[in-house]
N, C-alpha and C positions, 0 to 999 in steps of 0.2 A: 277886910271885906266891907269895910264902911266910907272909900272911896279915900282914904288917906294914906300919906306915904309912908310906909311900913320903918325905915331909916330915920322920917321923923318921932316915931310913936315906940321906941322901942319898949314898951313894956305890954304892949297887945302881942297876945298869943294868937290871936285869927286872924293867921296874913295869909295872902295867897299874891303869888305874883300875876301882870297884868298881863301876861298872855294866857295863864292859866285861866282867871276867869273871864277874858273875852271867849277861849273856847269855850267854855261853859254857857257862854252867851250863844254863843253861836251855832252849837249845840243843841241850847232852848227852842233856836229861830226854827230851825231843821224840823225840830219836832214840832213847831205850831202848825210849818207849810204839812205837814202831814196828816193834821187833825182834821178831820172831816166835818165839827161842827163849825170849828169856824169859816166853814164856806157854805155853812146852809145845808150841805150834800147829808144821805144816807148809803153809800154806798153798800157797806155790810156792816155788821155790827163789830167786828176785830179791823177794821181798817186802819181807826189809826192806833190801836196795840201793835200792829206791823209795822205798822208806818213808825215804831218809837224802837223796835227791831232794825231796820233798816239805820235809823242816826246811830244808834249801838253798834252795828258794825262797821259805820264810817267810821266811827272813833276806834275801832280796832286796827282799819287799813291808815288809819293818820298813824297808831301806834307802832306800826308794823315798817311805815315808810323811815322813820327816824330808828327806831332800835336793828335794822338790820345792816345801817351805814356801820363800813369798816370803823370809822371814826368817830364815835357817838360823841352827840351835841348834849351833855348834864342834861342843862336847862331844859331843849326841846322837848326832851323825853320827860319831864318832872313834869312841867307844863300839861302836859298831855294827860300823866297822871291826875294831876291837880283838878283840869277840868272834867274827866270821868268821875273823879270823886263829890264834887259838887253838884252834877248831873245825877248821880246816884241817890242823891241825898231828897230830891225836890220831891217828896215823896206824893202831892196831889197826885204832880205830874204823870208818877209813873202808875195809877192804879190803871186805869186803859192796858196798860202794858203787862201789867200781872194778871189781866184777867184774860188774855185772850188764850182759846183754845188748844194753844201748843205750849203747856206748862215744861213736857219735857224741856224744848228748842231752850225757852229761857233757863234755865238750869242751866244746858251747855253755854249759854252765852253770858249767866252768873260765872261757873268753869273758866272762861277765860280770862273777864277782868278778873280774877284772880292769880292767875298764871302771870297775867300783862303787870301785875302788882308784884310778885315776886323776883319776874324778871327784872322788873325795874329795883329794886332791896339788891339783887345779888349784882348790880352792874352800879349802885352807888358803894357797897360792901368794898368791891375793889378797886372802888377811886379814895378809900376810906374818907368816905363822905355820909357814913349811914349810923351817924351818933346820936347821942340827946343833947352834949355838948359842942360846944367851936366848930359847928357844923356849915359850911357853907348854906345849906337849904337850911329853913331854920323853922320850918313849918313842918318838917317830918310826923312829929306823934301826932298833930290833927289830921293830915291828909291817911294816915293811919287810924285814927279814932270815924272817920268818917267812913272806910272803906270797910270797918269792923263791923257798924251800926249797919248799912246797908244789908250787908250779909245775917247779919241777923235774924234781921226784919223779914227776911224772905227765906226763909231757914224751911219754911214748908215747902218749898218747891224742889227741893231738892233730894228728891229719894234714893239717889246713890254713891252722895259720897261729895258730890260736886261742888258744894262749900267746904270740904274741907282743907283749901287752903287758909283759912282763918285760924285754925289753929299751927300752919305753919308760919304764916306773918308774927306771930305772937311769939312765937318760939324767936324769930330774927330777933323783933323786940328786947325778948326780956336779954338775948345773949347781948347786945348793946347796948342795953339799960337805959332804953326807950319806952316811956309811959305814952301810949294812945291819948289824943286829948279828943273832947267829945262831949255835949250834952247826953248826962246821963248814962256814959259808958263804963261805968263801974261796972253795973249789973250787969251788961255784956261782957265785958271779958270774964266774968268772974262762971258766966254759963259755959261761956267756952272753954273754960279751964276745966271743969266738972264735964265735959261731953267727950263722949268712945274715940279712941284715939284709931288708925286704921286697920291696927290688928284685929279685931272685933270683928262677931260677925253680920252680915247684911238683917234688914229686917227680915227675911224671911230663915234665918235662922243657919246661913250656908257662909264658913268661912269663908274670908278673902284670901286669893293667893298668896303668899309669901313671893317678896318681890328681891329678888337677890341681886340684882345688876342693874346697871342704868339701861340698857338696852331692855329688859324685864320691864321696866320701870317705865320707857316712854314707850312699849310696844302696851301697855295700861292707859298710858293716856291718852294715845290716839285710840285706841279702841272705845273708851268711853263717850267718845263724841257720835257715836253713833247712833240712829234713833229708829223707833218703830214708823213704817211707811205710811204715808198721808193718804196713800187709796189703794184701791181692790182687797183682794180675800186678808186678813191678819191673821198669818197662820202663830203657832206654837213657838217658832222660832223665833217669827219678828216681834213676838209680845217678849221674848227674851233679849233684843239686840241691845247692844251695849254692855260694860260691865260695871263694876264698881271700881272710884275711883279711890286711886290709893295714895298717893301724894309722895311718893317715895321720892319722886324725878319729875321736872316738867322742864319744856323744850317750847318756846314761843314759838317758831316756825314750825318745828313738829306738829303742834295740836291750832294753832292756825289754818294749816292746811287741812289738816284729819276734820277740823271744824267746818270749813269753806266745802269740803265736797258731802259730808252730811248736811248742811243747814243751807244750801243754797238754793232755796228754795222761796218763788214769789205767790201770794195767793192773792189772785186778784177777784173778781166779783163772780167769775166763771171757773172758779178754783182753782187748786195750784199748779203752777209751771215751773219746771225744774231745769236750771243753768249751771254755770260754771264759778260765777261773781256773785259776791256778796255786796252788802251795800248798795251805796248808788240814787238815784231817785226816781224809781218804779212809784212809791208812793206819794211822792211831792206833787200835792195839787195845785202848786203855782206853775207848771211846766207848760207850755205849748197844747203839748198833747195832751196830757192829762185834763186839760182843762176842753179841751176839744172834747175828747173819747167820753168822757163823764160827766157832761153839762144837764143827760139822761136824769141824774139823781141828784139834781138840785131839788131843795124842797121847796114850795111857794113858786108864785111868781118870779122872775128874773130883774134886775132892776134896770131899766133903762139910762142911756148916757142922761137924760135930763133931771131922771129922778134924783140920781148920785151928785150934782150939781148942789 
């Protein structure tokens, strides 16, 4: 990651290949046109916390376009890993994005990079590509030590269950005698091996199901994606919606989907509007429109063509 050729330098462990972190680059770009201050604007105070919602789910419809091809492309798919794991990590970046008022939403959208990180273990598992040794990728236990630290880190946002594929990634691990590599992830894996495994019950004291079947299993994981409603009355049930997740089974298009029609949801300055599509660039203030519809909440004067000169 220090701009050299990984073939030349064989004894650095921090390689990442170069599509992987141009996506990560590009990724970053995604989330600047989103940020509200760098254009002077005040639009709302979670604008661009959304706006860093919105690249997080482009990078799940980029995940989605390559891991559903009959014929999967390794690389594409790692690549893509690679750069969500990088993007994960940029931790400034992300405080905007953990502060904004739908702690559930990110949770579910912690839940899937997770899943999108599984799926991708159990589809290198059977190219037997997912070793510590004579591995073709050869950056596996970083892009793993960095996916662990993430998850950590935000370990509070999570009240139901929803990080716990961290302790199933760790499980592939040790079964292939894969060490995570990582600033200071000792002390991470070392919590996550001490932390209630799914049998256990919720915080409020109430068993989780017993999940006996794969259909059990991903009829859980779509379920959990679901969330309490953004407006009118909250009754009893919808402070209940969703369940606990239980990790027994997961299914990328299953809980993709199950995720796209709970969270498809835009908030813009006159509050939320509810669609079909995720992603996209609703909050990109370099668009046409955007930059037309919202010139309202510029702060200051405007700068004219001669001033910019």
């Amino acid at each position: 990651m220090c701009g050299r050729y990984a073939d030349e330098n064989t004894g650095e462990s921090w390689i990442v290949t170069k599509q992987g972190f141009e996506l990560h680059r590009g990724w970053g770009l995604e989330q600047f046109q989103r940020d509200q201050d760098n254009f002077r604007m005040h639009i709302f105070s979670d604008w661009s916390g959304y706006g860093t919602c919105e690249v997080m789910e482009n990078m799940f419809l980029a995940f989605n376009k390559e891991v559903k091809k009959k014929t999967k492309d390794i690389w594409a798919i790692w690549s893509i890993i690679e750069g969500m794991a990088l993007f994960l990590n940029r931790r400034e970046s992300l405080e905007q994005w953990y502060g904004i008022d739908d702690s559930e939403g990110n949770a579910k959208r912690v839940m899937l990079f997770g899943t999108a990180l599984l799926t991708t273990i159990d589809i290198l598992i059977n190219q037997s590509i997912f070793k510590s040794e004579n591995s073709e990728i050869r950056n596996i236990a970083l892009i793993l030590g960095h996916f662990l630290s993430f998850v950590h880190e935000i370990k509070e946002l999570c009240r139901a269950n929803e990080d716990g594929w961290k302790r199933r990634v760790l499980e592939r691990a040790d079964e292939h005698e894969i060490k995570p590599d990582m600033i200071s992830i000792d002390p991470v894996i070392s919590e996550i091996r001490k932390g209630k495994d799914d049998a256990t019950s919720d915080e409020e004291g109430t068993p989780r199901s017993d999940i006996r079947t794969r259909r059990e299993g991903l009829d859980n994981a779509a379920k959990s994606y679901e969330s309490k409603p953004w407006v009118g009355v909250i009754t009893l049930e919808s402070l209940n919606a969703g369940v606990t997740r239980s990790w027994t089974h997961w299914d990328w298009a299953t809980e993709l989907k199950a995720y796209s029609k709970a969270q498809a949801v835009k908030v813009g300055p006159f509050g939320p509007t509810y669609g079909k599509k995720i992603g996209g660039k609703f909050y990109d203030l370099t668009t046409k429109g955007n930059q037309s519809q919202l010139k309202n909440y510029r702060l200051g004067p405007e700068e004219s063509d001669e001033d910019s000169e």
